[in-house]
N, C-alpha and C positions, 0 to 999 in steps of 0.2 A: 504494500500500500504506500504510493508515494506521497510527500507532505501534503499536496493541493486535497488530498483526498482525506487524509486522518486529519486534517484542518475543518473541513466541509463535515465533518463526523462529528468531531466535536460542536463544532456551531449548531448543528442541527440538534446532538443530546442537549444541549445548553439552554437550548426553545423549549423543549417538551417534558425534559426530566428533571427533576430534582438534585441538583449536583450536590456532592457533600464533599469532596476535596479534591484536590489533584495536583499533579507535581511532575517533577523532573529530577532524577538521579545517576550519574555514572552506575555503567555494569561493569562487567569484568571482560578483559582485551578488550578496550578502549570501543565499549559499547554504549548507548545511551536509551533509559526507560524512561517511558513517557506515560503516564497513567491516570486515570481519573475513576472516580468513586461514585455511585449516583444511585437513587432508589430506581428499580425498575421492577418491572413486572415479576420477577421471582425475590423480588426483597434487594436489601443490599447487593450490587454488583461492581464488580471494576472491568475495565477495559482497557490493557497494555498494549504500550507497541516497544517492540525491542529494536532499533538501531546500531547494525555495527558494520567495520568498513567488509567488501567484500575481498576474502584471500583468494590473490592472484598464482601464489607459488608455494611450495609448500618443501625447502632445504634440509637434507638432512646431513647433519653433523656427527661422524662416530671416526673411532680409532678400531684400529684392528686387531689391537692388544688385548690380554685374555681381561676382562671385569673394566673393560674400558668403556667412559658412558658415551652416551647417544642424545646427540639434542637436537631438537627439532625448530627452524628457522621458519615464520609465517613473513611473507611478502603482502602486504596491504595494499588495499587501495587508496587511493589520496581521492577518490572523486565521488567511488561509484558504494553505494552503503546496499545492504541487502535488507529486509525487513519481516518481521515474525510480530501479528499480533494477536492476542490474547483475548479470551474471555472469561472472567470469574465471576463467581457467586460466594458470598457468603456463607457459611455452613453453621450450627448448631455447637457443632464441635469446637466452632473458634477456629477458623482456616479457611482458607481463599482453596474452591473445588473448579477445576478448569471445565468448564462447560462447549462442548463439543458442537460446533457452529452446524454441522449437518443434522443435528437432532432439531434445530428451532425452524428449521425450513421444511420438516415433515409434517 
């Protein structure tokens, strides 16, 4: 989902539903989460989007030696970001339960 679209997502939740927080925080390898909180039709919900750059190459690093280590070299993108996002639900239990987008369309 590229920005024009998770921008148009949010405006349109922000008309009809009850927002109750939302933010922005680094992930991990230089990822970025984007998330908002809102009453919906099954109770409390959130809806994330993960941003992070897209790996171009993928280097590996080892010796030949016997217990010699092995590291692994990630080539990023400077431009082009790939995108994952999310739906949750509140649960009973006290836990965000990932809600599976092909179930709300049957």
């Amino acid at each position: 989902m590229d920005n024009e679209r998770w921008y148009n997502l949010l405006d349109s939740l922000k008309e009809k539903l009850e927002i109750e927080n939302e933010g922005e925080q680094p992930g991990p390898g230089g990822a970025t989460v984007e998330w908002i909180t809102f009453k919906g039709p099954k109770g409390l919900m959130k809806l994330e989007r993960t941003s992070r750059p897209v790996i171009l190459d993928r280097k590996m690093h080892y010796s030949k030696r016997a217990g010699g280590a092995t590291e692994e070299e990630l080539v990023l993108s400077e431009t082009e970001k790939s995108y994952r996002v999310g739906l949750y639900v509140w649960s009973d239990a006290g836990g965000w339960e990932e809600v599976d987008f092909r179930a709300l369309t049957e």
